[in-house]
C-alpha positions in Angstrom: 15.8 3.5 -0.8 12.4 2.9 0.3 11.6 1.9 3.7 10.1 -1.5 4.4 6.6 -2.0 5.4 5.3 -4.3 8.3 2.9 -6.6 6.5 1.2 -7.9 9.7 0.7 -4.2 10.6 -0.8 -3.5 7.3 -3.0 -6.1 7.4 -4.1 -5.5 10.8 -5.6 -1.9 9.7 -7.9 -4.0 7.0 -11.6 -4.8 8.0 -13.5 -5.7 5.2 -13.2 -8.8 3.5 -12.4 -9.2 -0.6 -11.6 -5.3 -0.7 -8.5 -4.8 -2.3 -5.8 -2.4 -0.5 -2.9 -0.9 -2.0 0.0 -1.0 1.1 2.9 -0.5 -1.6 3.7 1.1 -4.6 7.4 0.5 -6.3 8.4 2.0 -10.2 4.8 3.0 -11.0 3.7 -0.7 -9.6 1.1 -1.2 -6.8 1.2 -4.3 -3.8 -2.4 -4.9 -3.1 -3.8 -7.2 -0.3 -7.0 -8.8 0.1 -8.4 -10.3 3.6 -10.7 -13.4 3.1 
């Protein structure tokens, strides 16, 4: 089992706005975030 991530962390290491950012990936699936 995969270990779960700290969003707030993750989106704490993101500086520039309306860049996409892969944090997670999951059965061949990626979990992107965006900062606006």
């Amino acid at each position: 089992m995969s270990q779960p991530i700290n969003l707030a962390d993750k989106l704490a290491q993101i500086s520039t706005h309306w860049d996409p950012h892969v944090i997670a990936d999951y059965n061949g699936n990626e979990v992107m975030v965006v900062k606006f």
